[in-house]
N, C-alpha and C positions, 0 to 999 in steps of 0.2 A: 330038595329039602322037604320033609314031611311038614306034615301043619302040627302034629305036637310041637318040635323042633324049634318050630318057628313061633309057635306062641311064648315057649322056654324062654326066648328071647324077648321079649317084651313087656310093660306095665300095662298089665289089662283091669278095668273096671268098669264091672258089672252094675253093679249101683249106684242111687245117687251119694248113699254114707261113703261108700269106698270114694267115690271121685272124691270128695270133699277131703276125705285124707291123703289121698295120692300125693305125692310129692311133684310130679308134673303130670299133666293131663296129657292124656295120650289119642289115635286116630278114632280109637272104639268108643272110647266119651265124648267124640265129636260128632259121630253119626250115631244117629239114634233114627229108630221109621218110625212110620207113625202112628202105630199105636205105643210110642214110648219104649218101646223095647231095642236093646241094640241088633244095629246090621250084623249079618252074622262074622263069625269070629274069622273065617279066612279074608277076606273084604275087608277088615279093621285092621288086619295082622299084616297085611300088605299095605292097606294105603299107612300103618304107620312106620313100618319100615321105610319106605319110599319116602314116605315125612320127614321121617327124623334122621333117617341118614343126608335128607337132601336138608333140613335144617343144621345137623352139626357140621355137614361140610360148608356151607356157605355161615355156620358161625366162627368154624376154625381160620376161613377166608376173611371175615369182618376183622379178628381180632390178627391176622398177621395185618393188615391194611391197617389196624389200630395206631399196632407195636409203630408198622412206619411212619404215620402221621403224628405218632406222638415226639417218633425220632425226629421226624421235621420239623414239629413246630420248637423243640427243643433247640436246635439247630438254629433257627430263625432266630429265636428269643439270643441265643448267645450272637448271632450275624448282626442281629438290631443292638446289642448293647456294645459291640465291637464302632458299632459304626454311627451309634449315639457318641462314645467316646471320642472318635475320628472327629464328627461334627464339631464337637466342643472346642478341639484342638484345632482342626481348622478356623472356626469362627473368632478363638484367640489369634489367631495368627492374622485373620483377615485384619481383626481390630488393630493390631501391633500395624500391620502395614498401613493400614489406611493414615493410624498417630504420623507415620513415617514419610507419606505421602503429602499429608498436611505440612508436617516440620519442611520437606523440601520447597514444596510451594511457596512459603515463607521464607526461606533462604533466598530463592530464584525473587523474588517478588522484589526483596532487600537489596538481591546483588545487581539487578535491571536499574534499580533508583540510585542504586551508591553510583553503578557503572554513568548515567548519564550524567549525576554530581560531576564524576569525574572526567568527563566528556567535556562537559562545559569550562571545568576549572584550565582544562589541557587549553581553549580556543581562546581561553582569557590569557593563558600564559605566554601562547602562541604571538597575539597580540601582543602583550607585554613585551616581548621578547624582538620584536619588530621595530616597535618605539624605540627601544633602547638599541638595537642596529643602528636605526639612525641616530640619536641623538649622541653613539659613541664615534659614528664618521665624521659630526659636524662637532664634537667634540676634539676627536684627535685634530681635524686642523686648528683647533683655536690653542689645543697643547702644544701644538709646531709654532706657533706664531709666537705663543708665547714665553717658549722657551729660544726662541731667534731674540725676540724682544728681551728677555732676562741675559743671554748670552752677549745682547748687544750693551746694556747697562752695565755689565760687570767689565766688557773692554773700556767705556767711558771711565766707569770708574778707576780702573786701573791707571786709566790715560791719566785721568785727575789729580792722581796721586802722586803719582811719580811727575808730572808738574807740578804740583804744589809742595814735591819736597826740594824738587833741585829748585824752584826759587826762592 
């Protein structure tokens, strides 16, 4: 490539007016020697070729990494509100269990106290029910006795009767 060719290609400024209008500053407004004058134009034409081509390819790199990062955090933002939601839903559900858990406890707690009410009522009944075996075996003899004794009163009286009509 000739160096006309290759200046064609580029923003060059030679002054300090021009720099000041440029639209972006370029490699030949960055080197200047030192007597204030620019390096000469092949040396500028090349380091800003080599500049700028290696500036727009690692800008075009920045902005696809951008594009992704921004897909990502997009991404994130909807993954965090999917899973804010989830949270909400689960921590009603914990609540609901836990109400649920307490209600049980409270049942279990009622039915341990009713059950040994009932426990104890059963060993009093039990008891009860012991007494009255016996008191219905010394019972039933005194109903045998006293229906021998009734049975014997009703032959007297028959006896009596019937003597006291035929006399």
């Amino acid at each position: 490539m000739k160096m006309n060719d290759m200046r064609d290609r580029f923003v060059f400024v030679h002054s300090k007016r021009q720099q000041a209008k440029a639209s972006f500053p370029c490699a030949e407004s960055w080197y200047t020697g030192a007597n204030g004058r620019n390096v000469p134009h092949f040396f500028g034409s090349a380091l800003n070729y080599i500049g700028l081509h290696r500036t727009f390819r690692n800008y075009r790199q920045c902005q696809i990494k951008k594009k992704d990062l921004e897909q990502d955090v997009a991404t994130l933002a909807t993954e965090k509100e999917q899973l804010g939601t989830e949270t909400k839903s689960l921590e009603k559900r914990k609540a609901e269990l836990e109400m649920g858990n307490r209600w049980i406890e409270r049942t279990i707690t009622k039915t341990k106290a009713a059950n040994e009410q009932l426990t104890e009522e059963n060993a009093q009944l039990a008891k009860n029910k012991k007494l009255l075996v016996e008191y219905n075996s010394t019972l039933k003899e005194t109903v045998v006795k006293m229906i021998e004794e009734y049975k014997g009163l009703e032959t007297s009286k028959e006896k009596a009767l019937k003597g006291g009509v035929g006399s």
